[in-house]
C-alpha positions in Angstrom: -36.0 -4.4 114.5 -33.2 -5.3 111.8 -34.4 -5.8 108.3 -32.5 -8.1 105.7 -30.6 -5.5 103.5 -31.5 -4.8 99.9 -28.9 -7.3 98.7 -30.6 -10.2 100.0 -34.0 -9.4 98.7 -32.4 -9.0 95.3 -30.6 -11.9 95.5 -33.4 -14.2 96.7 -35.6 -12.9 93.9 -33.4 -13.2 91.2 -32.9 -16.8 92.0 -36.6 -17.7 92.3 -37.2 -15.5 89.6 -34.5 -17.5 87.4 -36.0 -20.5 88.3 -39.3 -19.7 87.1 -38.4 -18.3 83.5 -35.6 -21.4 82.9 -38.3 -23.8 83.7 -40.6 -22.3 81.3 -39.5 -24.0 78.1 -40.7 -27.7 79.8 -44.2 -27.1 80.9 -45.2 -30.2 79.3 -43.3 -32.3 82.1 -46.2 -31.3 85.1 -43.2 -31.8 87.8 -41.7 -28.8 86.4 -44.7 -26.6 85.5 -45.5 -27.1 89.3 -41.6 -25.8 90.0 -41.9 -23.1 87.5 -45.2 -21.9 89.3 -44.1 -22.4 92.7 -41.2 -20.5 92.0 -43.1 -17.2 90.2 -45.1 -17.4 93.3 -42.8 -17.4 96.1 -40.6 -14.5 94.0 -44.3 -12.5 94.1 -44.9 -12.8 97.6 -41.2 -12.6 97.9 -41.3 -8.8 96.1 -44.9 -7.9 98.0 -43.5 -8.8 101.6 -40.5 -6.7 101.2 -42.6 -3.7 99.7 -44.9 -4.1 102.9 -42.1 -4.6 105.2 -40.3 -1.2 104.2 -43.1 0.5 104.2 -43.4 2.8 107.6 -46.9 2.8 109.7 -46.8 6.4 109.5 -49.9 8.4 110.2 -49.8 10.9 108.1 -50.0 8.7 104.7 -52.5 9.7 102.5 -55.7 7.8 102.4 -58.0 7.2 99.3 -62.2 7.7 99.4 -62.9 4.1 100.5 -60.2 4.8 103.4 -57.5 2.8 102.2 -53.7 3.9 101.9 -52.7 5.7 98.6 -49.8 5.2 96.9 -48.4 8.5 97.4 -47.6 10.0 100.7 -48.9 13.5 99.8 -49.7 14.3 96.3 -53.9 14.2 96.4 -55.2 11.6 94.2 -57.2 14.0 91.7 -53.8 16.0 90.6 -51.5 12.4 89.7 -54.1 11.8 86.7 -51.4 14.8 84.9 -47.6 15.2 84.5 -48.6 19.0 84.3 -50.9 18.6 87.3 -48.6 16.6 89.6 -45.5 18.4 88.8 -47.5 21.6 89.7 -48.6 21.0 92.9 -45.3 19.7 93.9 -43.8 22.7 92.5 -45.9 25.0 94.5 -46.4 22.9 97.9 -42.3 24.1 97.9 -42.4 27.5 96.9 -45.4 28.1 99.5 -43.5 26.5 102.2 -39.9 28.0 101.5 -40.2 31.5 100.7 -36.2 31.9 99.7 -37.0 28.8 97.6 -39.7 30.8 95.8 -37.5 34.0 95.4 -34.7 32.5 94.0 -34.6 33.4 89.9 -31.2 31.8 89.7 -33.3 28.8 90.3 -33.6 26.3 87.0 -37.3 25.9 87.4 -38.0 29.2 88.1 -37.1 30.2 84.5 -39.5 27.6 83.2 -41.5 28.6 80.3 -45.2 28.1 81.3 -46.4 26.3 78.4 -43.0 23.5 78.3 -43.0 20.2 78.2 -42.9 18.7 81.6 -40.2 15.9 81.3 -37.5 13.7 83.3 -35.7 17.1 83.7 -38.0 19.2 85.5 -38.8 16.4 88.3 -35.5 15.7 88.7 -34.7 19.1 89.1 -37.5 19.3 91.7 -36.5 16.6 93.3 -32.9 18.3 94.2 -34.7 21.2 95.2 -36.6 19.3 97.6 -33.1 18.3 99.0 -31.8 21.6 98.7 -34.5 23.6 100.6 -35.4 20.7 103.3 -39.1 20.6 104.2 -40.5 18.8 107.1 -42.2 16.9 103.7 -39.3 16.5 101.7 -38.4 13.1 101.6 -42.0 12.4 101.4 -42.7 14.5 98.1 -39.9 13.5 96.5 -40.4 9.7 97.1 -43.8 10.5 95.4 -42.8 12.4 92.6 -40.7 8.9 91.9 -43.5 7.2 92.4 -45.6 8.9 90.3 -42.9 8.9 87.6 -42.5 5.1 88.0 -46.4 4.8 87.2 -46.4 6.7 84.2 -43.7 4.7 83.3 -45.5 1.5 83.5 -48.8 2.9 81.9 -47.0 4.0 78.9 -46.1 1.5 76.0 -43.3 -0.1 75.9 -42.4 1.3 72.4 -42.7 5.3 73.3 -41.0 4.8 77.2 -37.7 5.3 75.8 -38.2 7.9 73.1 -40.8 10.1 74.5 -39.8 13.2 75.8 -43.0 13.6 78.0 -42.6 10.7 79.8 -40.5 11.5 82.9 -38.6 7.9 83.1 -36.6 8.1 86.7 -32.4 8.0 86.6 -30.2 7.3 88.9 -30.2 11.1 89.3 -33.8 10.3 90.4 -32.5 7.8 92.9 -29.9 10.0 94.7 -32.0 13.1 94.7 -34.7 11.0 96.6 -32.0 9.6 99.0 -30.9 13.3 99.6 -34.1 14.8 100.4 -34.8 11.9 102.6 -31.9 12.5 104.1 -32.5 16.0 104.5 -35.7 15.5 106.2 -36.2 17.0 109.3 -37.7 14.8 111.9 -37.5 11.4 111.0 -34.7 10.3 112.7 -33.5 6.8 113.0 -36.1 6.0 110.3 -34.3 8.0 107.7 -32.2 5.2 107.1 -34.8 2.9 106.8 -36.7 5.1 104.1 -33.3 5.4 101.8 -32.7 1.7 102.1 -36.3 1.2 100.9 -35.8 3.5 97.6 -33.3 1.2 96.7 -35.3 -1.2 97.5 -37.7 -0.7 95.6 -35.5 0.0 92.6 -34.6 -3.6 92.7 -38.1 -4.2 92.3 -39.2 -2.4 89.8 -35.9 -3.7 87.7 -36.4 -7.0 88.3 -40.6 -6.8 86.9 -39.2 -4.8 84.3 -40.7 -1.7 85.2 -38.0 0.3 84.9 -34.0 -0.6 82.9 -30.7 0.8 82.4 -30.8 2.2 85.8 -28.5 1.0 88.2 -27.0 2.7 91.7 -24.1 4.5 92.1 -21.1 5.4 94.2 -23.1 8.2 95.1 -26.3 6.7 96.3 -24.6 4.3 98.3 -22.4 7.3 100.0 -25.8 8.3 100.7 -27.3 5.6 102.4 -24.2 5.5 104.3 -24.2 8.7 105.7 -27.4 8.3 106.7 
């Protein structure tokens, strides 16, 4: 079935979205609290219909204990509660599944000092390598290494998300690698288009809640949705 594109999500949000915060300054008039709530709730259900509907039934998602779907796709719960320990397992999921991957020493990562900082770099650079060496899992891992980096994001305060080092904010370099290694991804089909339309997506999303700023599409990801 079609799906609206990005735009009109975005666009419908923003509007409802605008509604609610102009109408904020006039809650003692109870005709326009009631349009200021009204619209902050049709923008939530707005964001958290979209999220639902670009979000595949696929079979392999993870699961959590109590049998519900996870957030992420593959990383196991008990290794995201770490930069070190979700970057790890990502790191080594592709080095056991891509042998050349895991021999190359011209690789950036592969010169990594073992005690560094794990930062916005390092996943980013996974992220490409992801695309690079395409894994039956690629566009899956990737997506949740920008998952994961959106969370830590959002549980970091506000004052220390822009100037600490350790806290891997995504890019737009982010974005496209995502959009590459799901375009990469073997066996997906005509739902590889679907998946890179729902990164950006999601990216409207997470700008519009204020999740994540300052990061905005470019020619390139929109090259890539197209040739997908």
């Amino acid at each position: 079935s079609r799906l609206p594109g990005v735009s009109s999500y975005a666009t419908v949000m923003d509007v409802y979205k605008a509604l609610a915060v102009n109408s904020a300054d006039v809650v003692l008039i109870d005709s326009k609290k009631n349009s200021r709530d009204d619209a902050m709730n049709v923008w939530k259900n707005l964001r958290q219909r979209r999220l639902e509907m670009y979000r595949l039934n696929d079979p392999n998602f993870a699961t959590d204990e109590g049998g519900r779907r996870s957030r992420y796709n593959i990383l196991p719960g008990e290794v995201t509660k770490s930069v070190e320990d979700t970057f790890g397992y990502a790191y080594n999921l592709l080095c056991e599944s891509s042998p050349s991957y895991a021999d190359d020493e011209s690789l950036e990562l592969s010169l990594m000092d073992e005690h560094q900082k794990i930062g916005t770099f390092h996943f980013n650079q996974l992220i490409f390598d992801l695309a690079n060496y395409p894994q039956s899992f690629s566009g899956l891992l990737a997506q949740d290494l920008l998952e994961f980096m959106v969370s830590t994001v959002s549980s970091t305060p506000k004052n220390e998300r822009g100037s600490n080092p350790n806290v891997p904010k995504p890019t737009v370099e982010t974005i496209n690698g995502v959009l590459k290694a799901w375009m990469v991804t073997p066996n997906y089909h005509d739902a590889v288009a679907r998946r890179v339309e729902s990164v950006l997506a999601k990216l409207a999303g997470w700008q519009s809640d204020g999740t994540l700023w300052g990061i905005t599409p470019d020619t390139v990801s929109y090259n890539t949705c197209i040739n997908c």
